[in-house]
Every structure is written in C-alpha cells, then in structure tokens.
Backbone of each chain as ProteinMPNN parsed JSONL, in Angstrom:
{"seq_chain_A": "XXXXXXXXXXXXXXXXXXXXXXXXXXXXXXXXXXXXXXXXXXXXXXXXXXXXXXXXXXXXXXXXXXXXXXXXXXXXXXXXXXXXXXXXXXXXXXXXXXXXXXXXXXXXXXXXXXXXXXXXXXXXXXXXXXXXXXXXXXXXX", "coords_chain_A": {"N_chain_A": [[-9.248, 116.603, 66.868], [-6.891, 117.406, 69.452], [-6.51, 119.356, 72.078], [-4.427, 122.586, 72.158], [-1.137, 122.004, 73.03], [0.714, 123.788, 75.169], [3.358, 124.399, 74.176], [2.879, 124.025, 71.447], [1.491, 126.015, 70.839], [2.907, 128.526, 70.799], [5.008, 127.69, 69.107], [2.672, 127.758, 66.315], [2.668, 130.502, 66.745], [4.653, 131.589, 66.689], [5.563, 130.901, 63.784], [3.373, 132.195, 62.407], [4.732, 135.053, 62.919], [7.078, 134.528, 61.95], [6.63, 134.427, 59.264], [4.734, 136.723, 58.256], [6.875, 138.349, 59.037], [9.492, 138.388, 57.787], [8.518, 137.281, 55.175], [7.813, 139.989, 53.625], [9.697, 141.308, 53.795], [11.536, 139.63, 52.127], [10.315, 139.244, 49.989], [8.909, 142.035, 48.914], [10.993, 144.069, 48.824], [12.922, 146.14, 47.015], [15.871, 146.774, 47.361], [19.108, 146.016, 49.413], [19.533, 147.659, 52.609], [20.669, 148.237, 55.638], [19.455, 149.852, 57.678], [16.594, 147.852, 56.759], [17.328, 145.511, 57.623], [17.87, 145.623, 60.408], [15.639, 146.971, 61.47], [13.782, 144.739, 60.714], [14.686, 142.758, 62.673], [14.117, 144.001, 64.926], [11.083, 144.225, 64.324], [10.561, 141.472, 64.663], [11.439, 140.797, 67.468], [10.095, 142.465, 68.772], [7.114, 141.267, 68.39], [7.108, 138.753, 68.648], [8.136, 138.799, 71.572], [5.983, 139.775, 72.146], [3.266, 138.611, 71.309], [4.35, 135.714, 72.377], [4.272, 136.236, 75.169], [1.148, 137.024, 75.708], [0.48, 134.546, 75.178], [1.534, 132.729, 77.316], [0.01, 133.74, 79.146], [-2.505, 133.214, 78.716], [-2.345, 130.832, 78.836], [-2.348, 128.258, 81.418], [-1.209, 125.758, 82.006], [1.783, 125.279, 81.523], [4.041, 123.265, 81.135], [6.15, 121.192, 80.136], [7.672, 118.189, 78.075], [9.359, 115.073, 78.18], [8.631, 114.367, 75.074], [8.326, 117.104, 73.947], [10.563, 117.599, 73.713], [12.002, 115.689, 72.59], [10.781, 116.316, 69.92], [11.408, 119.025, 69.682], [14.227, 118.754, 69.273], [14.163, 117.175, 66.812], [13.262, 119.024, 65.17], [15.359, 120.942, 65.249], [17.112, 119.743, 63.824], [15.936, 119.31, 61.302], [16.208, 121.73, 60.65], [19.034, 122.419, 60.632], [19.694, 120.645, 58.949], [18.72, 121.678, 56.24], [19.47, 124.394, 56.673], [22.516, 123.813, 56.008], [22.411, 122.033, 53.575], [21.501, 124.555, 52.116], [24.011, 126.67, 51.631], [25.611, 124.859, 51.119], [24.709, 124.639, 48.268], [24.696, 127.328, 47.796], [27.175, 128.156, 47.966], [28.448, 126.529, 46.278], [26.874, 127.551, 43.651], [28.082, 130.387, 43.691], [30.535, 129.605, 42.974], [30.563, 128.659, 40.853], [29.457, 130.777, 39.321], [31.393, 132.381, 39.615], [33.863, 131.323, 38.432], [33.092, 130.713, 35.679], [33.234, 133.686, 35.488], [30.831, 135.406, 35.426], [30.792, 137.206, 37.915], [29.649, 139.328, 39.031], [29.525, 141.914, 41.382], [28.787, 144.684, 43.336], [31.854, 146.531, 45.053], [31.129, 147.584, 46.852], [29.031, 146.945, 47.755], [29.247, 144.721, 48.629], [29.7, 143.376, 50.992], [27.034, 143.577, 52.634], [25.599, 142.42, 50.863], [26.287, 139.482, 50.434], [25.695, 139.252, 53.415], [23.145, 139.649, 53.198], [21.788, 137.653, 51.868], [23.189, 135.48, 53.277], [21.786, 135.737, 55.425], [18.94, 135.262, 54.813], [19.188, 132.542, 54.41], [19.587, 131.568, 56.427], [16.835, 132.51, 57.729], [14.993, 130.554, 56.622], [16.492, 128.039, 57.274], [15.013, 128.654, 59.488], [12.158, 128.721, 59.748], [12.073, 126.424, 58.231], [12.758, 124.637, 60.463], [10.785, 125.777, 62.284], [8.347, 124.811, 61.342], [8.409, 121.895, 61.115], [8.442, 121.2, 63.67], [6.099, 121.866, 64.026], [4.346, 120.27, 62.117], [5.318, 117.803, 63.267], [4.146, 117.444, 65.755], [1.701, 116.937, 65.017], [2.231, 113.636, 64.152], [3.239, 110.307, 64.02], [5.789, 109.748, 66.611]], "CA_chain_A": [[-7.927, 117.172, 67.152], [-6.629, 117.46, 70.84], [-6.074, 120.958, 72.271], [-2.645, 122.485, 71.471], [-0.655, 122.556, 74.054], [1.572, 125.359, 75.026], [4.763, 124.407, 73.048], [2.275, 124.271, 70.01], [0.61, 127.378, 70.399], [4.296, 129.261, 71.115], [5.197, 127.349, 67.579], [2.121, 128.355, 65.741], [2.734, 131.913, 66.722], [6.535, 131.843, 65.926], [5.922, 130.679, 62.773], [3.024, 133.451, 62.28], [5.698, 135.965, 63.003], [8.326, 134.563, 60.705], [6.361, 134.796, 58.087], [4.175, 138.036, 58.483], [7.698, 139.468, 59.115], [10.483, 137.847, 57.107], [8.485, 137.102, 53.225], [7.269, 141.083, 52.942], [11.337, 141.799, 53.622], [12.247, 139.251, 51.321], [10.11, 139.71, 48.663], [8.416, 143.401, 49.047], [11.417, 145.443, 48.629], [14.35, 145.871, 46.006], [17.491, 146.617, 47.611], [19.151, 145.696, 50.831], [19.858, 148.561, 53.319], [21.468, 148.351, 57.125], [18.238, 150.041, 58.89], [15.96, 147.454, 56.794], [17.807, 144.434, 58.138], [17.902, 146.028, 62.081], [13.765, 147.393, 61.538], [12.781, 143.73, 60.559], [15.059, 141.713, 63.743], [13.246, 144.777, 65.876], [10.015, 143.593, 64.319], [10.6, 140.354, 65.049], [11.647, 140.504, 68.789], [8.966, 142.852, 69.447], [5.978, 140.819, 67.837], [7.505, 137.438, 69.47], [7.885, 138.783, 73.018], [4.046, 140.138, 72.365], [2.513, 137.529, 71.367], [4.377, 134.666, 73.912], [3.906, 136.606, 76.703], [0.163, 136.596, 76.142], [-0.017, 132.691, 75.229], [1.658, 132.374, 78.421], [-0.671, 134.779, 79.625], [-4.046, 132.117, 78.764], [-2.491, 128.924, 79.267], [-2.432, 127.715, 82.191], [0.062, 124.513, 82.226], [3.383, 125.266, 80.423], [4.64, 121.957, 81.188], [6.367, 120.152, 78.893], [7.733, 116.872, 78.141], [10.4, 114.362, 76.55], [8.108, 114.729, 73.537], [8.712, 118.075, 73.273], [12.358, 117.767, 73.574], [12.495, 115.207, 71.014], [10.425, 117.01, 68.774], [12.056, 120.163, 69.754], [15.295, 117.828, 68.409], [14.074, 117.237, 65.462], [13.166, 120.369, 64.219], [16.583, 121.805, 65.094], [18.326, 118.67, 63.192], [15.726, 119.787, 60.17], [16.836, 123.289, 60.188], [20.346, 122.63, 60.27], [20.074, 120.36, 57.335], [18.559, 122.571, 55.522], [21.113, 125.798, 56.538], [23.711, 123.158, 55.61], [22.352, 122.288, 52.103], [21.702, 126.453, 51.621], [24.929, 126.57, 52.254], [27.034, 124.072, 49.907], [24.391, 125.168, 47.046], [25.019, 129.064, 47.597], [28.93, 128.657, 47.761], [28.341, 125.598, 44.459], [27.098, 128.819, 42.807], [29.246, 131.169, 43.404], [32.364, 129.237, 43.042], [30.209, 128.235, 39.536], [29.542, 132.196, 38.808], [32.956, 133.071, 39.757], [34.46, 130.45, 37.123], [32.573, 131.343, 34.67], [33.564, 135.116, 34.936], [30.035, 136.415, 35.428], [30.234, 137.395, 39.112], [29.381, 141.032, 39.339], [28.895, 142.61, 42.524], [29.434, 146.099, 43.28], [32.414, 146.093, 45.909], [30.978, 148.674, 48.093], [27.785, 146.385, 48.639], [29.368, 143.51, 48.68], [29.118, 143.025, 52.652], [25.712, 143.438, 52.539], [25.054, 141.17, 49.912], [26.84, 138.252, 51.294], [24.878, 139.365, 54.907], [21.575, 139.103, 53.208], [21.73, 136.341, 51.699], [23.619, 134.26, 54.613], [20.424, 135.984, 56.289], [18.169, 134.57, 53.841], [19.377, 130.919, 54.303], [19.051, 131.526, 58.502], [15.66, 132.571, 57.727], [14.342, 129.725, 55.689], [16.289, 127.003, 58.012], [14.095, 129.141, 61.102], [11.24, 128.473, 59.031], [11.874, 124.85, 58.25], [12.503, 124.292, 62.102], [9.088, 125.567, 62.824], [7.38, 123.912, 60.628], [8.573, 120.729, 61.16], [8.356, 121.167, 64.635], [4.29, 121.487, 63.948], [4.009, 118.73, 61.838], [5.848, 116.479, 63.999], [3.281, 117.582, 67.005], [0.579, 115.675, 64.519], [2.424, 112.93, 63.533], [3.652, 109.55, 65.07], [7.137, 109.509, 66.688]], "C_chain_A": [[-7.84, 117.603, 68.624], [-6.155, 118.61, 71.18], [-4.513, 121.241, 72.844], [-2.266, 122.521, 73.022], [0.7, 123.833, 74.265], [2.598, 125.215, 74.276], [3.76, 124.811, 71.701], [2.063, 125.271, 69.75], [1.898, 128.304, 70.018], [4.722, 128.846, 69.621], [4.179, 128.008, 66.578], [2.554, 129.705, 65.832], [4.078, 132.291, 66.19], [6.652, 131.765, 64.28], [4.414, 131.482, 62.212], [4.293, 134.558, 62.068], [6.62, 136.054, 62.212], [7.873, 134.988, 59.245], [5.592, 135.866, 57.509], [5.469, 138.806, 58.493], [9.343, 139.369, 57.856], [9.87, 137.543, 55.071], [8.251, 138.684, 53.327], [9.184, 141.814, 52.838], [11.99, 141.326, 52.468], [11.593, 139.244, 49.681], [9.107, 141.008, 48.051], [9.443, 144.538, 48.887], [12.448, 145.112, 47.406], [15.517, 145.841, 46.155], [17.494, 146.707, 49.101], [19.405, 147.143, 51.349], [20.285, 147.891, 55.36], [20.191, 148.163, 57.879], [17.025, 148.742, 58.12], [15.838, 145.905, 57.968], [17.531, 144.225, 59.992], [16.263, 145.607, 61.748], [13.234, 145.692, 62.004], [13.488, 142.787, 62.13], [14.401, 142.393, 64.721], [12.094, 144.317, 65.482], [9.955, 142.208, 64.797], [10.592, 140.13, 66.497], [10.661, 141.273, 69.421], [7.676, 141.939, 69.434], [6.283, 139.269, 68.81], [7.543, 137.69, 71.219], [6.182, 139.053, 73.391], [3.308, 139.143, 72.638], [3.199, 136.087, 72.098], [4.075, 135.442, 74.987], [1.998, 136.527, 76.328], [-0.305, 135.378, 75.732], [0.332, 132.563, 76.546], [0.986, 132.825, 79.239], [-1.996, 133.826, 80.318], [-3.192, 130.858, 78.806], [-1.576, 128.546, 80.625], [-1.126, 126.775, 82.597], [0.759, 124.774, 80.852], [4.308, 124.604, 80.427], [5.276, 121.146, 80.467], [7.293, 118.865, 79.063], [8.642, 116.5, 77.033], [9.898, 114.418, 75.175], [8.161, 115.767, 73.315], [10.046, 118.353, 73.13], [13.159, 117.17, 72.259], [11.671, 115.76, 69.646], [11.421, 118.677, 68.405], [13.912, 119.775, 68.588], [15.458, 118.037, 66.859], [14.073, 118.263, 64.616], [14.304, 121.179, 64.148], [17.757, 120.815, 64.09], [17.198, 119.469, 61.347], [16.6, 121.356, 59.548], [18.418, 123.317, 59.947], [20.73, 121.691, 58.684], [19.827, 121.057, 56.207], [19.063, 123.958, 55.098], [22.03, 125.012, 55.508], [23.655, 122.879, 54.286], [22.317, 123.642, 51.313], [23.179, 126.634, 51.774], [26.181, 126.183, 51.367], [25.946, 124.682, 49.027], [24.754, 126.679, 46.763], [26.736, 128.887, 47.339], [29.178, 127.678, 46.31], [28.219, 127.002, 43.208], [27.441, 129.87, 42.675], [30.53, 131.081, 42.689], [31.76, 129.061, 41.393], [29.892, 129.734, 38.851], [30.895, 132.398, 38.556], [33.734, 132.337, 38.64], [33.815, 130.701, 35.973], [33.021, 132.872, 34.03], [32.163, 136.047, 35.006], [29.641, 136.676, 36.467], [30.374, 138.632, 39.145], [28.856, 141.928, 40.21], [29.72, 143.642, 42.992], [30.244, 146.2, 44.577], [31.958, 147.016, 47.159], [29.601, 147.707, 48.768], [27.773, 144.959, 48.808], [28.823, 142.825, 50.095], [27.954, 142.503, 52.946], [24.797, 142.18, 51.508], [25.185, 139.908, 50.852], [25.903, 138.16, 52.785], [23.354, 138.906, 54.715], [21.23, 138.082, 52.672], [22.175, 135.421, 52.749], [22.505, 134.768, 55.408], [19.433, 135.404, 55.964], [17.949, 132.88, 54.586], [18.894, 130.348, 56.05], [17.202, 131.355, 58.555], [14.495, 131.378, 57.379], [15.086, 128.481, 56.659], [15.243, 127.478, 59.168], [13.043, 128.498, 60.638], [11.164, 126.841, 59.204], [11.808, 124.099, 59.764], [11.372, 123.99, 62.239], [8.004, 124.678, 62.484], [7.496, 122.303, 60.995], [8.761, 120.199, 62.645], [6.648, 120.699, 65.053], [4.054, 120.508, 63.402], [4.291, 117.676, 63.059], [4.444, 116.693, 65.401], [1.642, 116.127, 66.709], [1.011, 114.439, 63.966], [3.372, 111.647, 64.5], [5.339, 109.973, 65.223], [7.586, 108.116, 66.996]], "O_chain_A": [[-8.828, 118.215, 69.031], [-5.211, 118.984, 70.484], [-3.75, 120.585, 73.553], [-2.939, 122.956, 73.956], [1.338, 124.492, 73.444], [2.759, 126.178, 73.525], [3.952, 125.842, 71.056], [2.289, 125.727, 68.629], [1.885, 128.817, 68.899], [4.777, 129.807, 68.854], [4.703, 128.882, 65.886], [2.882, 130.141, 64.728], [4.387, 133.178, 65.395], [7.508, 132.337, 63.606], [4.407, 131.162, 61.023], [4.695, 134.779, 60.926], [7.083, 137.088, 61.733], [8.473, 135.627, 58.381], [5.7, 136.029, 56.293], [5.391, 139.935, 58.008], [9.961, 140.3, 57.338], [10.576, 137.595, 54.064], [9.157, 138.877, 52.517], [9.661, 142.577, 51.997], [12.767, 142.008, 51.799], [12.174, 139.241, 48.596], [8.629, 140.968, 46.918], [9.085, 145.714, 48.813], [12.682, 143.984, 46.975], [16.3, 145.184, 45.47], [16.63, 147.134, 49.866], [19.507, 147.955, 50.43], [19.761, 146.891, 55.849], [19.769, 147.163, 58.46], [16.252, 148.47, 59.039], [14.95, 145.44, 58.682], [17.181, 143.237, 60.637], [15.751, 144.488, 61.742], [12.626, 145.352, 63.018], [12.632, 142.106, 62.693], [13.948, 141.651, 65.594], [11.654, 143.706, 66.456], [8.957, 141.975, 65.478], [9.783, 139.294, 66.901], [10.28, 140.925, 70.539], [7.121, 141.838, 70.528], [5.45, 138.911, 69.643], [7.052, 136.883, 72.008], [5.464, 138.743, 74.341], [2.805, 138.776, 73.7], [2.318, 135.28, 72.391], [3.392, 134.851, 75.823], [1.553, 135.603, 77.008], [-1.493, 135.112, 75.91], [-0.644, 132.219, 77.213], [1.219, 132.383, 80.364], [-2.397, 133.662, 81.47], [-3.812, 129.795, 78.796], [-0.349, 128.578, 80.721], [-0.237, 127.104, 83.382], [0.466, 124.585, 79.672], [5.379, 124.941, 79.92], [4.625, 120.146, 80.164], [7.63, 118.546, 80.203], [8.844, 116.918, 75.893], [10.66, 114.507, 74.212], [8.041, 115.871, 72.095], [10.532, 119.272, 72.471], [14.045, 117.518, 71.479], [12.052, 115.545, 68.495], [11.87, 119.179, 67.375], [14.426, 120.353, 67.63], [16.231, 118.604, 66.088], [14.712, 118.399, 63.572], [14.433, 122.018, 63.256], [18.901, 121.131, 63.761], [17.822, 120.029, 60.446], [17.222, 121.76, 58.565], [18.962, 124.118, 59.186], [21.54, 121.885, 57.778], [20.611, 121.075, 55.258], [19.134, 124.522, 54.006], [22.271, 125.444, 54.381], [24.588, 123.285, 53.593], [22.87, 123.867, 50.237], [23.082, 126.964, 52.955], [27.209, 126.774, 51.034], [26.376, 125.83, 48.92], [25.049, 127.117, 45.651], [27.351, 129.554, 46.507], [29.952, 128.027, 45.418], [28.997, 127.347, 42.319], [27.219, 130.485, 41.632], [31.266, 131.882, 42.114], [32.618, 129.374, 40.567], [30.156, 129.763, 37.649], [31.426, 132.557, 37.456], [34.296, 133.115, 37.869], [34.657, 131.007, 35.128], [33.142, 133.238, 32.861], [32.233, 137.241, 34.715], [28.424, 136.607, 36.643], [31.525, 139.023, 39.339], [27.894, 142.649, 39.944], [30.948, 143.637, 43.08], [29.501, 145.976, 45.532], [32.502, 147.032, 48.263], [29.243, 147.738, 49.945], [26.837, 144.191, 49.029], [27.889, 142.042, 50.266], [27.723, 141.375, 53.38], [23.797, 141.465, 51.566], [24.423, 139.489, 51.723], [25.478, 137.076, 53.183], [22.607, 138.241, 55.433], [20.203, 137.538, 53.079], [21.386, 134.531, 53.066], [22.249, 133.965, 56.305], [18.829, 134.881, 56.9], [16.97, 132.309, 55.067], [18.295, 129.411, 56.576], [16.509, 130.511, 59.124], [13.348, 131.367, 57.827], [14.199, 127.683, 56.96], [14.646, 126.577, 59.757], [12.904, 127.423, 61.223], [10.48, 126.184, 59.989], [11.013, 123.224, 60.108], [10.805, 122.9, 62.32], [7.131, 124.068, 63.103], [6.468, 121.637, 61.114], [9.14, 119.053, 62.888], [6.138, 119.859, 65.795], [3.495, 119.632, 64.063], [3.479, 116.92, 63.593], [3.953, 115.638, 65.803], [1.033, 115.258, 67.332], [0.187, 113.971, 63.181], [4.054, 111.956, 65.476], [6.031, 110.395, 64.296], [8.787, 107.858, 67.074]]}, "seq_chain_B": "XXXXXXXXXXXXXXXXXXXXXXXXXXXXXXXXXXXXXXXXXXXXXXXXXXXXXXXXXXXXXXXXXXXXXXX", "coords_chain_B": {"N_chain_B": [[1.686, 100.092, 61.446], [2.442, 100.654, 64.6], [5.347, 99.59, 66.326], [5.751, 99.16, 69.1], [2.714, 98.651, 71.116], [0.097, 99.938, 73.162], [-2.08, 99.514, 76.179], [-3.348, 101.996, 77.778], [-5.507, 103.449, 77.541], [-7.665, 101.399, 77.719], [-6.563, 100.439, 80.685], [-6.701, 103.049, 81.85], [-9.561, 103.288, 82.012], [-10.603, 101.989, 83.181], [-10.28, 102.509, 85.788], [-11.634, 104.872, 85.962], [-10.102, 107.282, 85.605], [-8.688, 110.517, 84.189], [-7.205, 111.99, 81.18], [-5.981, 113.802, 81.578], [-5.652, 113.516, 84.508], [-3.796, 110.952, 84.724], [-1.819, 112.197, 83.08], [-0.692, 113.844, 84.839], [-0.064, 112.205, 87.078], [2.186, 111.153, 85.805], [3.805, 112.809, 85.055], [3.897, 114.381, 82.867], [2.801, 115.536, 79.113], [-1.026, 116.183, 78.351], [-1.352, 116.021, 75.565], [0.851, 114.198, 75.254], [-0.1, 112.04, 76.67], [-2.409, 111.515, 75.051], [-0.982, 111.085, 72.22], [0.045, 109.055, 73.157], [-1.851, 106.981, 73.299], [-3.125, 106.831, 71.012], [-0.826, 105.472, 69.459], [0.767, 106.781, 68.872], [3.193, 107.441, 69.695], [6.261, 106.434, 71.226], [7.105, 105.896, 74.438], [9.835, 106.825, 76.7], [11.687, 104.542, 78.372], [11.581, 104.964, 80.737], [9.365, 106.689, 81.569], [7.521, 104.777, 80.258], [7.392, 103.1, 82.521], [6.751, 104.597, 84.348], [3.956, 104.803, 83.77], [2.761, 102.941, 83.965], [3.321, 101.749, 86.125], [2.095, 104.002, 87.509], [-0.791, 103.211, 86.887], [-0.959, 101.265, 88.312], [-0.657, 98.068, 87.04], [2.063, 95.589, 85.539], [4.689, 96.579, 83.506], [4.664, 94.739, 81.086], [2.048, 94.437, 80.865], [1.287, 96.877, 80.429], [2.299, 97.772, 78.136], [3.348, 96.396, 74.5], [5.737, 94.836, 73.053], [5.604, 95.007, 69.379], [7.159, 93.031, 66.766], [6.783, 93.198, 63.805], [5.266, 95.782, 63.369], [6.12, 98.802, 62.384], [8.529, 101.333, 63.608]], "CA_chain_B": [[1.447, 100.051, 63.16], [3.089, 100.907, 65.492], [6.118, 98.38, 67.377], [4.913, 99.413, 70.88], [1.106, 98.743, 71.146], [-0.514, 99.794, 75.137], [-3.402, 99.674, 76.74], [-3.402, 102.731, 78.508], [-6.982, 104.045, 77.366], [-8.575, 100.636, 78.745], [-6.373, 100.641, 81.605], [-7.089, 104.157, 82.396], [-10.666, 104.154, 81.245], [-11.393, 101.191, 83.841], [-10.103, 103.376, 86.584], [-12.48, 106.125, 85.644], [-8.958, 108.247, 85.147], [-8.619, 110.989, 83.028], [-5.865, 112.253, 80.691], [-5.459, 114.564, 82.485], [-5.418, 112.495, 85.913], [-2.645, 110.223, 83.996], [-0.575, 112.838, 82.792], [-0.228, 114.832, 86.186], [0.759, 111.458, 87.796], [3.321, 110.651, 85.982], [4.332, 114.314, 84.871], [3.563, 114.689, 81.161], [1.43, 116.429, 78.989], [-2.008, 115.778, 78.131], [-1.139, 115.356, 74.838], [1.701, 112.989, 75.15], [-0.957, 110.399, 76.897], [-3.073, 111.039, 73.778], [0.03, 110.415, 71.496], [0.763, 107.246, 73.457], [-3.284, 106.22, 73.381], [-3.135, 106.505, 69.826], [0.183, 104.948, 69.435], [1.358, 107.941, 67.61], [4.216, 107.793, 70.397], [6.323, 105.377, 72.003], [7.6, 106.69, 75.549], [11.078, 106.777, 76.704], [11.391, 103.625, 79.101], [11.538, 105.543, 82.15], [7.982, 106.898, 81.196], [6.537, 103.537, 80.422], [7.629, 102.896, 83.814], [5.467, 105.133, 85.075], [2.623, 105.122, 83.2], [2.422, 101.149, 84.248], [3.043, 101.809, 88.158], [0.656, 104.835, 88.457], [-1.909, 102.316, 86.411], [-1.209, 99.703, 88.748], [0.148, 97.354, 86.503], [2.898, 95.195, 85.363], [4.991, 97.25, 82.269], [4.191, 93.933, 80.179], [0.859, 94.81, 80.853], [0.508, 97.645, 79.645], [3.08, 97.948, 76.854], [3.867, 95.351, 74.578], [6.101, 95.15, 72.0], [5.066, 94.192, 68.53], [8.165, 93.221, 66.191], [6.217, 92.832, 62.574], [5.039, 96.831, 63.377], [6.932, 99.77, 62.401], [8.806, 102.427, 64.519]], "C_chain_B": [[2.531, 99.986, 63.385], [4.222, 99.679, 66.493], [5.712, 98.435, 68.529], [3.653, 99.515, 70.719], [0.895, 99.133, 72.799], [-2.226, 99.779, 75.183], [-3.781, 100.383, 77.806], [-4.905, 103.433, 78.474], [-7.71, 102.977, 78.113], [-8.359, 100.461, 79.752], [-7.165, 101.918, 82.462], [-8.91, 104.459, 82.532], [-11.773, 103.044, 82.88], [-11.211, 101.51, 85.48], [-10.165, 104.363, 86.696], [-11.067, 107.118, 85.622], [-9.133, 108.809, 83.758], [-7.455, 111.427, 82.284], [-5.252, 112.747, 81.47], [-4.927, 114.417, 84.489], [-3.927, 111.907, 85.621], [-1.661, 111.07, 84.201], [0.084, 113.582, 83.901], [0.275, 113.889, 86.913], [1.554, 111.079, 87.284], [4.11, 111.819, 85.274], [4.846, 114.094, 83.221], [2.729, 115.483, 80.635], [0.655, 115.448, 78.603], [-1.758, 115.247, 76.631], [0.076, 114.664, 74.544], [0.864, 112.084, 75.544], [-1.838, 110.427, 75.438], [-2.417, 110.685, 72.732], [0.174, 108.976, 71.688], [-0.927, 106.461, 73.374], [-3.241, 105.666, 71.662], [-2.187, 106.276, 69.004], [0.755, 105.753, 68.209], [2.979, 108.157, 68.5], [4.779, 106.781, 70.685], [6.939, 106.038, 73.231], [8.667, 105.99, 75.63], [10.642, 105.752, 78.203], [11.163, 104.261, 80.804], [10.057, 106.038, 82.287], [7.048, 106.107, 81.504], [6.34, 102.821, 81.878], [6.439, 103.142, 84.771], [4.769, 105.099, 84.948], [2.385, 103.544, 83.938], [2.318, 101.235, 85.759], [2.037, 102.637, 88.341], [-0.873, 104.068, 88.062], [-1.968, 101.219, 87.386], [-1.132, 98.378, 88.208], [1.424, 96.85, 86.015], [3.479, 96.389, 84.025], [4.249, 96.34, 81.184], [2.651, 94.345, 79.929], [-0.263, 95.576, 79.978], [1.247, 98.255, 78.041], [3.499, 96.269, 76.16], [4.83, 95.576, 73.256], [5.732, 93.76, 70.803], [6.327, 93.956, 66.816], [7.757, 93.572, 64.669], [5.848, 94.719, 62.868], [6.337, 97.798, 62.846], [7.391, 100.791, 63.536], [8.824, 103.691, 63.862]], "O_chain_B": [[3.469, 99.489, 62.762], [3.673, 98.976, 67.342], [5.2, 97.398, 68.95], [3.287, 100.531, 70.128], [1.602, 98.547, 73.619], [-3.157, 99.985, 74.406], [-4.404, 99.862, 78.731], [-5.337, 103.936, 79.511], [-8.379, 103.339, 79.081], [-9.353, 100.242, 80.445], [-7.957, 101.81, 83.398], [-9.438, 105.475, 82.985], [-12.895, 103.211, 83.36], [-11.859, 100.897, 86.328], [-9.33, 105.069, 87.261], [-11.598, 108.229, 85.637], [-9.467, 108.272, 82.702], [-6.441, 111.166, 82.931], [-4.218, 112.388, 82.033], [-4.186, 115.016, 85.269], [-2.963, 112.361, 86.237], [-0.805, 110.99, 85.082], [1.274, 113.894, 83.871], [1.185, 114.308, 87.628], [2.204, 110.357, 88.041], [5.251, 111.505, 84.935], [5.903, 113.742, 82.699], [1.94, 116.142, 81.313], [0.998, 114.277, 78.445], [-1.952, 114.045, 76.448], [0.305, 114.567, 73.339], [0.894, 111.081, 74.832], [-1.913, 109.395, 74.773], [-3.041, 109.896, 72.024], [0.342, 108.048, 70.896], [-0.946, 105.231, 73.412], [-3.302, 104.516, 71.227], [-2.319, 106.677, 67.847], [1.061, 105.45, 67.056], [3.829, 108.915, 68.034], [4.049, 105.803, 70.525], [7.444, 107.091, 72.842], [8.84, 104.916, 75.055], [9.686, 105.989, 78.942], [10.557, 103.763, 81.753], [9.536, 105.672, 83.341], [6.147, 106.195, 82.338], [5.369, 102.16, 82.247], [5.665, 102.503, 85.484], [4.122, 105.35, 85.965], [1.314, 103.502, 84.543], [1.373, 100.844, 86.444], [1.119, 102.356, 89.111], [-1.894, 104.251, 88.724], [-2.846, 100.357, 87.354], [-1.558, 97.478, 88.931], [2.215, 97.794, 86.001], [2.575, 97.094, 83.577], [3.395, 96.84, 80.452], [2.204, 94.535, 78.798], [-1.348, 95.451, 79.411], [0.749, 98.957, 77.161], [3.82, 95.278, 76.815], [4.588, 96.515, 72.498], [5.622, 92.539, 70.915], [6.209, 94.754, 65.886], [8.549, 94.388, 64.197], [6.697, 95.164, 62.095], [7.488, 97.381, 62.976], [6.552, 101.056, 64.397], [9.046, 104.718, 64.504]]}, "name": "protein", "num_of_chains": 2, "seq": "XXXXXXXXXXXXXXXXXXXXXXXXXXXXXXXXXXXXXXXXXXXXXXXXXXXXXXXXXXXXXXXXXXXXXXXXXXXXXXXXXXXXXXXXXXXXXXXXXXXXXXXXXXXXXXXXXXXXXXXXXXXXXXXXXXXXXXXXXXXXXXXXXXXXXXXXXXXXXXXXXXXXXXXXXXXXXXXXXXXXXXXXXXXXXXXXXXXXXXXXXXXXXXXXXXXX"}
C-alpha cells in the first residue's frame, strides 16, 4: 500500500470525526434538545480544525491533483444521491403516515423533529461522501 | 484491464527516475504516478501529455489505448 497522501489522511480523519461525533448523538441519547444539536456542530468544528491543522502540520506536500478533484467529484455526486434518496423515502413516509392517520407529533417539537431528522439525512450523505471518497483513493478510476 | 495501458514504470525505471522525480515534473502526486503505473488511473489528456514529454517520449509511446479493456 502506497503512503496516503494528504487528501487521504484529511479524509481518514474527517471521517474519524464524523463518526466518533455524530453515531454517540444519534444513537446515545433519547430526545432531541437545541444545546445538543449546537454542542455536537461545536464538537465537530473543534475536533476537525484540531486534527487538520496537525496533518498539515506533518505532511509536508499538500499538493494535489486532477485525481483528487475527480475523486473529490465523486464523492460529492455519492452524497448527494444518497441526501436525495433520504429525502424522497422520508417525505414517501410521511406522506404514507400522514394518510394513514397515524402521524403523531407533538406540535411544540415539531421543529425540532423535522431539524433532526433533515440533520440525520445531512449526516449520513457526509458520511457516504467520505467514505466513498476513501474507497475511490484505492480503487481504479 | 484497463483501456489505457503505459509504460511509465519502464520508461521511468530506465531513466533511473523516481515517483517522486516524475510527479514533481509534471506536477502531480506521488500517488497519481502509482495509480497510472498500476493502471488503476487513466490521466486527463493534458497529463498524458506530460508525463510523455518529461519521459522523453512520443504520447503513443507511452500510452496506448486498448479497446477490448474496460474503463
């Protein structure tokens, strides 16, 4: 295996971060709140400026290249397909709750609902990005 | 396999050049020449360009295309 180069490492670590910071939010607590939502985008932008600034810190050549552009590409065409299917399936089942008659959400937390979930779906295309940003690094284009 | 096959490793390898020699002349990374060695890549023609002039060869040379391969 050929030593990462700086886009990679900056990916590995991003996608450290997402997921050290984004599954214990999404499946460690029980109900949404305001300050959890802030706390975790403050965890996030702290832990991400940390750790790139010292990759950029040890590596040397931060150079990059049409292959990282078109990979960079790709991974933003994955993530949006994947928002975009979260997306028609979340509003499929609503509109399929709501017809039914068993949509029950308390109107005071509605906001929030709707926020964390359309947060949810952000989270999980970020995710798919990354990931498929790393694969693609090992894989032919 | 790959539709674009090169011969940038025997090119390069017979002008004691290293990846890293390569990639700084024609302004890439190190691992894009190892992508394109191990035809895990194909470069954008402006690339191949280069990679063939700073080798000192024709493009044909050092790229060829292979239609029966995949992209």
């Amino acid at each position: 295996m050929a030593a990462l180069s700086y886009r990679e490492k900056t990916l590995y670590a991003s996608l450290v971060v997402e997921i050290v910071v984004y599954l214990p939010y999404f499946f460690l607590h029980g109900g949404n709140s305001l300050n959890k939502v802030v706390g975790m985008i403050g965890a996030i932008l702290a832990l991400q400026i940390l750790l790139q600034g010292l990759i950029a810190l040890i590596t040397r050549n931060r150079m990059t290249d049409e292959r990282d552009k078109l990979i960079e590409l790709r991974g933003y065409r994955a993530g949006y397909l994947t928002f975009a299917t979260l997306m028609l399936l979340g509003l499929g089942m609503l509109w399929a709750h709501a017809a039914a008659g068993r949509l029950h959400i308390d109107g005071r937390m509605m906001g929030l609902h709707f926020l964390s979930v359309f947060f949810g779906m952000l989270v999980i295309a970020d995710i798919t990005k990354t990931a498929t940003q790393i694969v693609s690094y090992r894989k032919a284009l | 396999m790959a539709a674009i096959k090169n011969q940038i490793r025997e090119l390069r390898a017979a002008r004691e050049m290293t990846q890293q020699d390569l990639a700084d002349r024609v302004g890439v990374t190190r691992q894009t020449i190892i992508a394109m060695e191990q035809d895990r890549y194909s470069p954008s023609l402006e690339t191949a360009f280069k990679v063939a002039l700073t080798l000192g060869v024709g493009i044909e040379q050092c790229f060829q295309y292979d239609a029966q391969g995949k992209r």
